[in-house]
C-alpha positions in Angstrom: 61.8 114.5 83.4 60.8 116.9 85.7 62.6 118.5 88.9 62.3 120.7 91.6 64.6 123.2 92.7 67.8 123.1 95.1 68.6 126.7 95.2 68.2 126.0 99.5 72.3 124.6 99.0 73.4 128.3 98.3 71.2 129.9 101.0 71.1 128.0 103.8 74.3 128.3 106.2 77.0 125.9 105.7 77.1 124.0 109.3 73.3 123.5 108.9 74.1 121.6 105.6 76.7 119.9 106.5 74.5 118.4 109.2 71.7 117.7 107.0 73.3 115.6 104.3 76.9 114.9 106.3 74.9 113.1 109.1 72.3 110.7 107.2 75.5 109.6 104.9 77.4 108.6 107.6 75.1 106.0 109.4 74.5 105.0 105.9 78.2 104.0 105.5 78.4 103.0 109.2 75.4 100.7 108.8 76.4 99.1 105.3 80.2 98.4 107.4 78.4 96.7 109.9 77.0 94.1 107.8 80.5 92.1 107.9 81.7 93.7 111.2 78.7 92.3 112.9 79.1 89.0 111.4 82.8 88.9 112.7 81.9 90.0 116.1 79.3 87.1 116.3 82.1 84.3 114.5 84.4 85.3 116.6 82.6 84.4 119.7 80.6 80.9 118.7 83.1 78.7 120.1 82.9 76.5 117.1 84.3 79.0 114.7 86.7 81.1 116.5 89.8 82.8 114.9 89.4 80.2 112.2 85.6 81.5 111.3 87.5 85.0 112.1 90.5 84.8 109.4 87.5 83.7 106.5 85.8 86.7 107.4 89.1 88.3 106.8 89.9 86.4 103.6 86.4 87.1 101.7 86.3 90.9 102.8 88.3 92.2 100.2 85.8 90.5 97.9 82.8 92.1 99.0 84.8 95.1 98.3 85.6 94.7 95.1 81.5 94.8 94.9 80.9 98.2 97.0 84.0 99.6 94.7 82.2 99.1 91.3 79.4 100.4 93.2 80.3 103.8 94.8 82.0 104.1 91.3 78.5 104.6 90.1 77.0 105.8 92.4 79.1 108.2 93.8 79.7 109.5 90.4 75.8 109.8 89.9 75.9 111.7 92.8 78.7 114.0 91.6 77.0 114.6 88.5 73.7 115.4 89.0 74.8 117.8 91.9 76.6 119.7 89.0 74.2 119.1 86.1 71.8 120.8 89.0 73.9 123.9 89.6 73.9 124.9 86.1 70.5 124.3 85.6 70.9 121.4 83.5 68.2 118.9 83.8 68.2 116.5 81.6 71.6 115.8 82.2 70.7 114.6 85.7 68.0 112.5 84.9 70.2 110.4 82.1 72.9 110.1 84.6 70.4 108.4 87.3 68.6 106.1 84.8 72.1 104.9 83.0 73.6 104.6 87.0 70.9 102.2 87.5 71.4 100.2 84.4 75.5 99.6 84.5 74.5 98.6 88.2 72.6 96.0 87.6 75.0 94.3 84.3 78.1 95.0 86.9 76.5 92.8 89.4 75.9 90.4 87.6 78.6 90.0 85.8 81.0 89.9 88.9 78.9 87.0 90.5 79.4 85.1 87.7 83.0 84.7 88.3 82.8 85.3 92.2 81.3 81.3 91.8 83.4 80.3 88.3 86.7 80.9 90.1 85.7 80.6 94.2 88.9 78.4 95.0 91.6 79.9 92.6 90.2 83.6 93.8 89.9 82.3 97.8 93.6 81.4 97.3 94.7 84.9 95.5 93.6 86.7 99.2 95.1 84.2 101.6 92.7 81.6 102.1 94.9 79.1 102.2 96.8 79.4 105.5 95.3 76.5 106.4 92.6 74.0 105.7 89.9 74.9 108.4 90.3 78.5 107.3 90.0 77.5 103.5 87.1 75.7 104.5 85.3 78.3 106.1 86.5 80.8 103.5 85.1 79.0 100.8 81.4 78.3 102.2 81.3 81.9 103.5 81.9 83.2 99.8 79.8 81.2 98.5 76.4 82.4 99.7 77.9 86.2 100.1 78.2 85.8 96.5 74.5 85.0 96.0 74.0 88.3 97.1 76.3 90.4 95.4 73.5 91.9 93.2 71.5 93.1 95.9 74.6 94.8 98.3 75.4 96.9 95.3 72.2 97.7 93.9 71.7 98.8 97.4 75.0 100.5 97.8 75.1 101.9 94.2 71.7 103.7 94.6 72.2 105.2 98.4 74.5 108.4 97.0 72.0 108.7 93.8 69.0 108.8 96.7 71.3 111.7 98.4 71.6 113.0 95.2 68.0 113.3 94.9 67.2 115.3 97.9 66.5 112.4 100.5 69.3 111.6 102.7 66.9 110.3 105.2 65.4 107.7 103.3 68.8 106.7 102.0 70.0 105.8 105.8 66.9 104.7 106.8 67.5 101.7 103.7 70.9 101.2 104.6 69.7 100.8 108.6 66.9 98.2 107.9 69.0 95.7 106.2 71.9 95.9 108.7 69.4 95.7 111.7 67.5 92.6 110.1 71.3 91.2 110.0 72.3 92.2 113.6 68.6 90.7 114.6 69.4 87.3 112.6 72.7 86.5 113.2 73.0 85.4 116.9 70.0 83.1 115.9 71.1 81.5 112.4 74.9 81.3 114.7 74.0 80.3 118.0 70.6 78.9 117.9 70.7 76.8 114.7 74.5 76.8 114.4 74.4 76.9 110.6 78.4 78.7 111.0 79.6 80.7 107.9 76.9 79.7 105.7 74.0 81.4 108.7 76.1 84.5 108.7 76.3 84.8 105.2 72.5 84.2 104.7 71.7 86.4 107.4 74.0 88.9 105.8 72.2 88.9 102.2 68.8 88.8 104.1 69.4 92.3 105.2 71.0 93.1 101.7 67.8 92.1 99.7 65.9 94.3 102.0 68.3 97.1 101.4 67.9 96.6 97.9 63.7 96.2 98.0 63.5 99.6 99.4 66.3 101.5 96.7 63.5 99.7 94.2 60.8 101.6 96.0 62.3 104.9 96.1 63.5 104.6 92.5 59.9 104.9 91.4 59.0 107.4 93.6 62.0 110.1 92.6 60.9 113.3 94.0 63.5 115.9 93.1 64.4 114.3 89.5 61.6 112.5 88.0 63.0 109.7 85.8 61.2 109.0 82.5 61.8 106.1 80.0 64.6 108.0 77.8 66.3 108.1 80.9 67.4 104.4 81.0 68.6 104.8 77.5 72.9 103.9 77.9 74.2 107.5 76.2 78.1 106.9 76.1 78.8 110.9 76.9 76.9 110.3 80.1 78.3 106.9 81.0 81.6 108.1 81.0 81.3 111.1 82.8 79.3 109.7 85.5 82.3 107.1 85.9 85.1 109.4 85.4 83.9 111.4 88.5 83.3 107.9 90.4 86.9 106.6 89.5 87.9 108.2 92.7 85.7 106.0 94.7 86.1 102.9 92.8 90.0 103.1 93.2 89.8 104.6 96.4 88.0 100.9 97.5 89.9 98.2 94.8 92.9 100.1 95.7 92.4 98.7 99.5 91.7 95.3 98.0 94.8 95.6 96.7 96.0 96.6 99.6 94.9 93.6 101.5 95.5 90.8 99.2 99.1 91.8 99.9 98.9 91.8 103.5 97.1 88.9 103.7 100.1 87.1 101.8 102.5 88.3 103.2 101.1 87.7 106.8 100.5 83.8 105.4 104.3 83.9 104.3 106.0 85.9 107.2 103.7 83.9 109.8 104.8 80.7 108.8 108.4 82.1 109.4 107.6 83.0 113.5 108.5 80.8 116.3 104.7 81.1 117.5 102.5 81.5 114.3 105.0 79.3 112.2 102.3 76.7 114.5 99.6 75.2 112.7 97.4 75.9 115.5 98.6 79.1 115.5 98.4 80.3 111.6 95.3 81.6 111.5 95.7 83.9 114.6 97.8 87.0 112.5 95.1 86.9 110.0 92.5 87.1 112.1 93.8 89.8 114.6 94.6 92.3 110.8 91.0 91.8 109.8 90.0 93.0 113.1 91.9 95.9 113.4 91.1 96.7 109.6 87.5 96.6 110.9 88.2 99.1 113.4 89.5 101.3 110.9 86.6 100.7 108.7 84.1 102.1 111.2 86.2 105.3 111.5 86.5 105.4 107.3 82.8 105.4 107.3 82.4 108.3 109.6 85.2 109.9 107.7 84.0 109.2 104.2 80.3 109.9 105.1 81.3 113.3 106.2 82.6 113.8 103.2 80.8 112.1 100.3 77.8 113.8 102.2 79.4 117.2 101.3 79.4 116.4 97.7 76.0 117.3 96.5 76.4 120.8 98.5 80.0 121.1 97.1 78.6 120.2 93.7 76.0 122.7 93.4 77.7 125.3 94.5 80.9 124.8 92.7 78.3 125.0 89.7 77.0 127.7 90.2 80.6 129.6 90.9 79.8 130.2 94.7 83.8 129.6 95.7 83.7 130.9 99.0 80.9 128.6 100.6 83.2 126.1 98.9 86.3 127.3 100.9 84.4 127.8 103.9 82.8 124.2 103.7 86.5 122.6 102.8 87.9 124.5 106.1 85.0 123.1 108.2 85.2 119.6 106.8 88.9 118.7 107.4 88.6 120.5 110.9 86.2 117.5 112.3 87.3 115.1 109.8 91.3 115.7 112.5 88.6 115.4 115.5 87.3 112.2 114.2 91.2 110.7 113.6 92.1 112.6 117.0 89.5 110.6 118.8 90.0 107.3 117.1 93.7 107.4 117.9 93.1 107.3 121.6 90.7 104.8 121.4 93.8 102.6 119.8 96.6 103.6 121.7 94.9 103.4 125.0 92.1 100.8 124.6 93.2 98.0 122.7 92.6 95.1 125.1 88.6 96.0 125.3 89.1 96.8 121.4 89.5 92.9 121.2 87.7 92.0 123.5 84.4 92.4 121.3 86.0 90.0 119.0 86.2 86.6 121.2 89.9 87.1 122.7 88.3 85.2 125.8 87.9 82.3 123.7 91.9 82.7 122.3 95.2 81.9 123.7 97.4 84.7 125.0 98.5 85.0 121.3 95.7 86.2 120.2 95.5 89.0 122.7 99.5 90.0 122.9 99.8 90.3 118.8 96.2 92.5 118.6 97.3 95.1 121.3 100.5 95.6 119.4 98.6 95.5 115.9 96.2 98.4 116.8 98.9 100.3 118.5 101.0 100.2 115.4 98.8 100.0 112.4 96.8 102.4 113.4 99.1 104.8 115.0 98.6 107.7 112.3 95.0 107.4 112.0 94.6 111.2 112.3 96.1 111.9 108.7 94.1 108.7 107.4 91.7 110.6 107.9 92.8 113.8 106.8 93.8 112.4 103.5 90.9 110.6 102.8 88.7 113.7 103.2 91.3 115.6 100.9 90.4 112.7 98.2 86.9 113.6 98.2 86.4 117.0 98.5 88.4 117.0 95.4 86.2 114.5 93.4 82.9 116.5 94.6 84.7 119.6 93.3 84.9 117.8 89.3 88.4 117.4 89.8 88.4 113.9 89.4 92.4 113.4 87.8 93.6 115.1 90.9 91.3 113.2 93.0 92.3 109.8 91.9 96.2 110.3 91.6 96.0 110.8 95.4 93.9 108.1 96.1 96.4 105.7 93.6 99.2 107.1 94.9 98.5 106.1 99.1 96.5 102.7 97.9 98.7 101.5 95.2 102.5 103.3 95.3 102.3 103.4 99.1 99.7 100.9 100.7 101.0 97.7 98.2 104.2 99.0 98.2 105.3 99.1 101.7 103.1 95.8 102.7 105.3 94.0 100.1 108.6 95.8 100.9 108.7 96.3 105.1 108.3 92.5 106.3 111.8 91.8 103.8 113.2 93.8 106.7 111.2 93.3 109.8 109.4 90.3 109.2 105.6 90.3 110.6 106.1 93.3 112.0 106.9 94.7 109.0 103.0 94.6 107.7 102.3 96.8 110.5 104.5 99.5 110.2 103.2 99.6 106.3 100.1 101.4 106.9 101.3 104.5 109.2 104.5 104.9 106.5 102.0 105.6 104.2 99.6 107.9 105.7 103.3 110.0 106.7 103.9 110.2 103.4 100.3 110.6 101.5 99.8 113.8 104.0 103.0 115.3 102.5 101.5 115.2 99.2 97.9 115.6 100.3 99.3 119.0 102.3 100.2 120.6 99.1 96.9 119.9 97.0 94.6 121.3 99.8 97.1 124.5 99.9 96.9 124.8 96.2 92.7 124.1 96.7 92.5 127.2 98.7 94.1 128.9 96.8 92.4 127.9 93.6 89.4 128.6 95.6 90.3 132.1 96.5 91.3 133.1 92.9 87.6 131.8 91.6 86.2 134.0 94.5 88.0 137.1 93.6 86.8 136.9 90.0 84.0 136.2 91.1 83.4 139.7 92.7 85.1 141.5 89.9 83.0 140.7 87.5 79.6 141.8 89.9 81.4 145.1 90.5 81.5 145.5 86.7 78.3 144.9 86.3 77.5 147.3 88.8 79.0 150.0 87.3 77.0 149.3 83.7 74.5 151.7 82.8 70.8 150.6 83.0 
């Protein structure tokens, strides 16, 4: 195993970097979220499907998350380590980490498609499938071939940050973007033309995933910064478990959500049923539908604000390996300034745009419902945005910095404590509403704590960079 130096992430100026690696990750992450965004955008407008094609998208998203958790777990924690087995010059490290990565992604895959199609109907049910029967329907043959290609979407997804890792963001988007334009390109044809419904958005969907996949393949055997030999795909328990200890951040950060979800989703199918409009069986599917779409939304800004951040992670890792704390400081002071600019812009986007917000997703084809319950879903939901995405840049830069315990007690404590929490505890109080105020009482409350962890970062941070400079004055002042 063989590799060539990265000694440029120490000597090259911050911004420049950020770009560089920041910019590639985050139409990587925007790309793989449009593989489902674009299928609900096309669902929702075939006439045929609807809102009821709309809520089965919404019902089977969790479940492709479960997918991309297990694999930015790996992946992410690849990335992690080889960026620090890197800065301290340790090789061999690297290369184990990228070669076991690859294994545990392929045996995850498979093992979770297995009982994606043992226990389709009892697991379709868990997330709300069952609101009604045309939903249930659609919910159950859209799983169904999404599951087929489970194992390509996370080989594809696992390897992106371990093709980061290795010195080529560029090719990593460029993956990501062929797959998701193959699907863009496919679905209005598989939907409109041959009007195959859930089952031609689904197959469009793993077309695009298979090519994802073909070209991670590719690049694998044609590493050019770590060169991977046949030891490498040995599983080393040591290396395993520190690869996935610095990924746990990511994986929780995404089942978390699922978690997240599957208790909206119920308790929008039991506080619907309880409103004079949506209590309608015509009606049921419409609050479902209309939180899947405004959880889209936010996905598309989460990308942006995660790629900015997980792109950071192999300059953060290098450099926090090699002790260089103030390039670390300064790139933590740069990354939460546009991560506020991101949440800044996405909030008036929400707040003052909401009607052409659902427009994209077939309200012309909806009753008045439709329309009235989005505008007051993205309005409300979404209403603290701007420390959503403060606190999910917090979780990162944490994780890129080793400090993986920290990392993931922030990410359980606004997914699980807060996120499931307050979905299940708010609609006791104010019904259906109550699922919307959930999410901005917990981004309030995650930024209280997050505030204190980047303070005591800094200062961390500053400590490491005085020491830092005592110890080259003493050597200094050493006679030659």
């Amino acid at each position: 195993m063989e590799t060539k130096s990265k000694s440029f992430l120490m000597e090259e100026p911050v911004s420049r970097l950020m770009g560089k690696y920041a910019v590639p990750c985050i139409i990587s992450l925007l790309v793989g979220a449009l593989y489902n965004i674009v299928d609900q955008i096309f669902i929702a407008n075939a006439s045929y499907l609807g809102s009821y094609g709309n809520a089965a998208n919404t019902v089977v998203f969790p479940l492709t998350v479960i997918a991309l958790a297990i694999a930015v777990m790996v992946g992410d924690g690849c990335c992690a380590f080889v960026s620090l087995s890197l800065g301290k010059n340790k090789l061999q490290d690297a290369g184990r980490s990228m070669g076991n990565s690859i294994l545990l992604t392929v045996v995850f895959s498979l093992i979770l498609s297995a009982v994606y199609l043992i226990f389709s109907s009892r697991i379709i049910s868990m997330f709300g499938g069952t609101v009604n029967e045309e939903t249930f329907r659609h919910s159950k043959e859209y799983f169904f071939w999404i599951t087929l290609g489970i194992p390509f979407y996370m080989f594809g997804q696992a390897m992106n940050p371990v093709i980061r890792a290795d010195g080529s963001p560029k090719y990593a988007m460029a993956s990501t973007l062929a797959g998701a334009a193959a699907n863009i390109v496919l679905d209005p044809l598989f939907i409109f033309v041959f009007r195959w419904g859930m089952m031609g958005a689904a197959v469009v969907t793993v077309i695009g995933q298979v090519l994802t996949a073909a070209l991670a393949v590719w690049y694998v055997s044609h590493m050019k910064t770590v060169k991977l030999g046949r030891e490498d795909f040995r599983l080393q328990g040591e290396t395993v478990r520190r690869t996935l200890v610095l990924g746990i951040c990511s994986f929780l950060s995404q089942i978390s959500l699922v978690a997240a979800m599957a208790a909206i989703n119920n308790m929008i199918r039991r506080y619907g049923a309880l409103d004079a409009v949506f209590g309608q069986e015509q009606y049921a599917q419409i609050p479902m539908a209309v939180v899947g779409i405004v959880m889209k939304f936010f996905q598309i800004v989460i990308s942006i604000v995660v790629g900015m951040a997980a792109g950071c992670i192999p300059i953060v890792g290098y450099n926090m390996g090699a002790g260089a704390a103030e390039r670390v400081k300064e790139l933590f002071t740069k990354l939460l300034a546009a991560e506020a600019l991101v949440g800044i812009l996405a909030f008036v986007i929400v707040e003052f745009f909401p009607v052409w917000l659902i427009g994209i997703f077939g309200a012309a084809n909806e009753s008045v419902y439709y329309t009235d319950f989005a505008v007051k879903a993205f309005r409300i939901y979404l209403c603290m945005i701007v420390f959503a995405c403060v606190n999910k840049a917090a979780f990162i830069f944490l994780q890129a910095m080793g400090k993986a315990a920290a990392s993931t007690m922030l990410s359980m404590v606004r997914e699980i404590v807060f996120g499931v929490g307050f979905a299940l505890l708010l609609p006791n109080f104010f019904g259906l509403d109550g699922v919307l105020y959930s999410m901005p009482v917990s981004d309030i409350l995650t930024f209280a704590v997050s505030l204190v962890v980047i303070v005591l970062t800094y200062r961390q941070l500053g400590s490491m960079d005085k020491e830092r400079n005592r110890t080259a004055e003493k050597l200094l002042e050493e006679p030659v």
